[in-house]
C-alpha positions in Angstrom: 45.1 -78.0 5.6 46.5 -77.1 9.1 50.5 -78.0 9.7 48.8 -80.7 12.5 47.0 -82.7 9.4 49.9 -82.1 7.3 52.1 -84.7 9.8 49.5 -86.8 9.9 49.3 -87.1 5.8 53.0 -87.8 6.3 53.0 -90.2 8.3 50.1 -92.1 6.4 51.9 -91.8 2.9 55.0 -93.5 4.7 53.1 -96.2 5.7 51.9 -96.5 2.2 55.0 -97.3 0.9 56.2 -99.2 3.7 57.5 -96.3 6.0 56.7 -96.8 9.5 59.4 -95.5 11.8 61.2 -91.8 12.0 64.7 -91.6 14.1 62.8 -88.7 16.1 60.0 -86.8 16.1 62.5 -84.0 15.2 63.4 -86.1 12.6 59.6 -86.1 11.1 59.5 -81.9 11.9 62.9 -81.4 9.7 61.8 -83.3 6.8 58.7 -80.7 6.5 60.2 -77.6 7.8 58.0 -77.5 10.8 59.5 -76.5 14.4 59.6 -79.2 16.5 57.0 -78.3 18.9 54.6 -78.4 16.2 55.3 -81.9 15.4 55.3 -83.5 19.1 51.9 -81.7 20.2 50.3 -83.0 16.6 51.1 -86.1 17.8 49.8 -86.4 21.0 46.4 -87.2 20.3 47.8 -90.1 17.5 49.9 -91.0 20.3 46.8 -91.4 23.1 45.1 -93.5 21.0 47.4 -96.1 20.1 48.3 -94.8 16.6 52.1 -94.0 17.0 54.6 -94.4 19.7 57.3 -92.4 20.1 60.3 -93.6 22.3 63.9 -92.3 23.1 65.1 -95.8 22.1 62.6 -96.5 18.7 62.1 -93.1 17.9 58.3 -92.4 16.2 56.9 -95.2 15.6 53.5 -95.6 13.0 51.8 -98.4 14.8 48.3 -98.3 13.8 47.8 -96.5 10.2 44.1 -97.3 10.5 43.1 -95.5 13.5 45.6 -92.5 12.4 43.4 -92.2 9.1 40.3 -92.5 10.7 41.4 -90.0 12.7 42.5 -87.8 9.8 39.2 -87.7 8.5 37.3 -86.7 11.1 39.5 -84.0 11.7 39.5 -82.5 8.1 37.7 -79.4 7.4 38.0 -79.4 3.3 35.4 -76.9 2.8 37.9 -74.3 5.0 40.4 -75.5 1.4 37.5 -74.5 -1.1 38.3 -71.2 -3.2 35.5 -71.6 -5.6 32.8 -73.8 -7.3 31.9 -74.0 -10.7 30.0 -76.0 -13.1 31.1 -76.6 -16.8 29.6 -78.6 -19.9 31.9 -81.2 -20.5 32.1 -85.0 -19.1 34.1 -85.9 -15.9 36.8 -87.1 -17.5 37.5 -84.5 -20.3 37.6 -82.1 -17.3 40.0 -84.4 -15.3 42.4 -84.7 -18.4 42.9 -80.9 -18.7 43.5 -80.4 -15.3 45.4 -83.5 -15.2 47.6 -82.0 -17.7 48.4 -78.7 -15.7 51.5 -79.2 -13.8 50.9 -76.5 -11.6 47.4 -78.7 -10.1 46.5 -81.3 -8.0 43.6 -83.5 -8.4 42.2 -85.1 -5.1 38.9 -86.8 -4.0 37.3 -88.9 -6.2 40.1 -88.5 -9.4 42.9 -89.3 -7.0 40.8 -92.2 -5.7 40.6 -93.7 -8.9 44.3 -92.9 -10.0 45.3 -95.3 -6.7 42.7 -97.7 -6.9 43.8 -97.9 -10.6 39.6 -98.3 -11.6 36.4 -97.0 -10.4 34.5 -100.2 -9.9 32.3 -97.7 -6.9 29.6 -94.9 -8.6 30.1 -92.5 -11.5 30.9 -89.3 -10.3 30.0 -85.4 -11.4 32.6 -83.5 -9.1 35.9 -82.8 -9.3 38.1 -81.7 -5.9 41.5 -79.7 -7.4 44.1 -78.1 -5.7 45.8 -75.0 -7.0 44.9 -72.7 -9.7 42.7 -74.4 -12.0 42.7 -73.1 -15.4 39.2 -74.0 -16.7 38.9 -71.3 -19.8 38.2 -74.1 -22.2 34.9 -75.1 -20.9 31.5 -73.3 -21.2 30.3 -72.2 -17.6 26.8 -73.5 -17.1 24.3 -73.8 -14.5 24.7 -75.6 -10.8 23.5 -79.4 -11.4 24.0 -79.6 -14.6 27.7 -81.3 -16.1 30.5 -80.8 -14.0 30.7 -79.5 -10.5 34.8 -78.3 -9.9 35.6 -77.8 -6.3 38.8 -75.5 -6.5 40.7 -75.7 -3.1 43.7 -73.9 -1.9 46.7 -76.3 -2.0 49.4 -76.4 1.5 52.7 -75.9 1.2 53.9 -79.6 1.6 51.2 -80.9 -1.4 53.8 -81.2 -4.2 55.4 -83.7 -2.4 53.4 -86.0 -3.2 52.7 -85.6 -7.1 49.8 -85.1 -9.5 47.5 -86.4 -7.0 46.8 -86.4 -3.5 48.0 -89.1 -1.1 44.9 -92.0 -0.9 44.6 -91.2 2.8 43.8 -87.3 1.9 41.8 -88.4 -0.7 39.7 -90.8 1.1 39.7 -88.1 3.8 38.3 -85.0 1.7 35.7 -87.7 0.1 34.7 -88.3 4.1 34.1 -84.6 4.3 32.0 -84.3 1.0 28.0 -84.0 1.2 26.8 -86.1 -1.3 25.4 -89.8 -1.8 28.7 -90.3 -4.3 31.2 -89.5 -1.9 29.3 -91.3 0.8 29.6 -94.7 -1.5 32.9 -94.2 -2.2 34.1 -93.9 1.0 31.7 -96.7 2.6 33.0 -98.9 -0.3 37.0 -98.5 0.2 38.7 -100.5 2.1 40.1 -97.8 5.3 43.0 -99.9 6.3 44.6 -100.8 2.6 43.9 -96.9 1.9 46.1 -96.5 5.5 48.7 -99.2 4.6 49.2 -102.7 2.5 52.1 -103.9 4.7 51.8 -105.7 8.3 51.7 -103.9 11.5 54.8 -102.8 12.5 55.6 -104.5 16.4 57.8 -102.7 19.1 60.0 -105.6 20.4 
């Protein structure tokens, strides 16, 4: 994921828990170790659109976590992340809950989906998006189609932050990047702007 994306994931996992204004856009860049140029031109084209405003007197300002998200997504190149592919013979979630159970991964797309949603009320799913070195020794290797697709991507710097799984707005952003009619469902099915935020839009008065 490019340091650009990275703010923008930021951003949208404050809003998710009711974050919505920085001091400074230094501010934002110190908190992820980013120089501050970085941060101000990712957040010109979030600023153009009405996303964020960012103000000597308010500081940055989340306005709109809806059109930052959708904006997200169409800029995410997840198969750029992908390592490897593999299939294995063994269910979904036996596969989830070994990986689940390796601190040093994280699980994304359609697992993490779930994990927020706290259901899967959408499609049964036969691919798995993890971040970081999977450890997969356990399961028999068998042929493409047939079990359990595991996407293995390379994990940024800044993903820890956010614990076992990825933020809902990467995840609903990776499944927007994933061929597939299952990944299509899922992400025609979610709700875009409680994935961006539950709380009220946040007014500059």
């Amino acid at each position: 994921m490019s340091t650009v994306q990275a703010l923008w994931r930021e951003l949208l996992a404050g809003s998710r828990e009711g974050r919505r204004r920085w001091p400074s856009v230094s501010a934002l860049a110190g908190e992820l170790g980013v120089p501050v140029s970085t941060a101000h031109r990712s957040l010109g084209h979030p600023d153009e659109i009405g996303a964020v405003s960012i103000s000597p007197l308010e500081g940055l300002v989340v306005l709109d976590p809806y059109r930052l998200l959708l904006l997200f997504a169409a800029h995410r190149h997840l198969q750029r992340d992908i390592v490897s592919r593999v299939w294995v013979a063994a269910p979904v979630a036996e596969v989830e809950a070994a990986i689940g159970a390796d601190r040093g991964c994280v699980l994304g797309g359609f697992s993490a989906v779930v994990a927020h949603a706290g259901r899967n009320r959408i499609a049964d799913y036969e691919t798995i998006l993890v971040y970081g070195d999977a450890h997969l020794d356990e399961f028999r290797a068998t042929l493409p189609g047939e079990g359990t697709e595991v996407l293995v991507a390379e994990a940024d710097r800044w993903l820890g932050r956010y614990g076992r799984f990825t933020t809902y707005a990467q995840a609903f952003a990776d499944l927007f990047c994933l061929p597939g009619w299952q990944a299509a469902r899922f992400v025609d099915e979610l709700d875009a702007r409680e994935v961006a935020a539950r709380d009220e839009p946040v007014l500059l008065i």
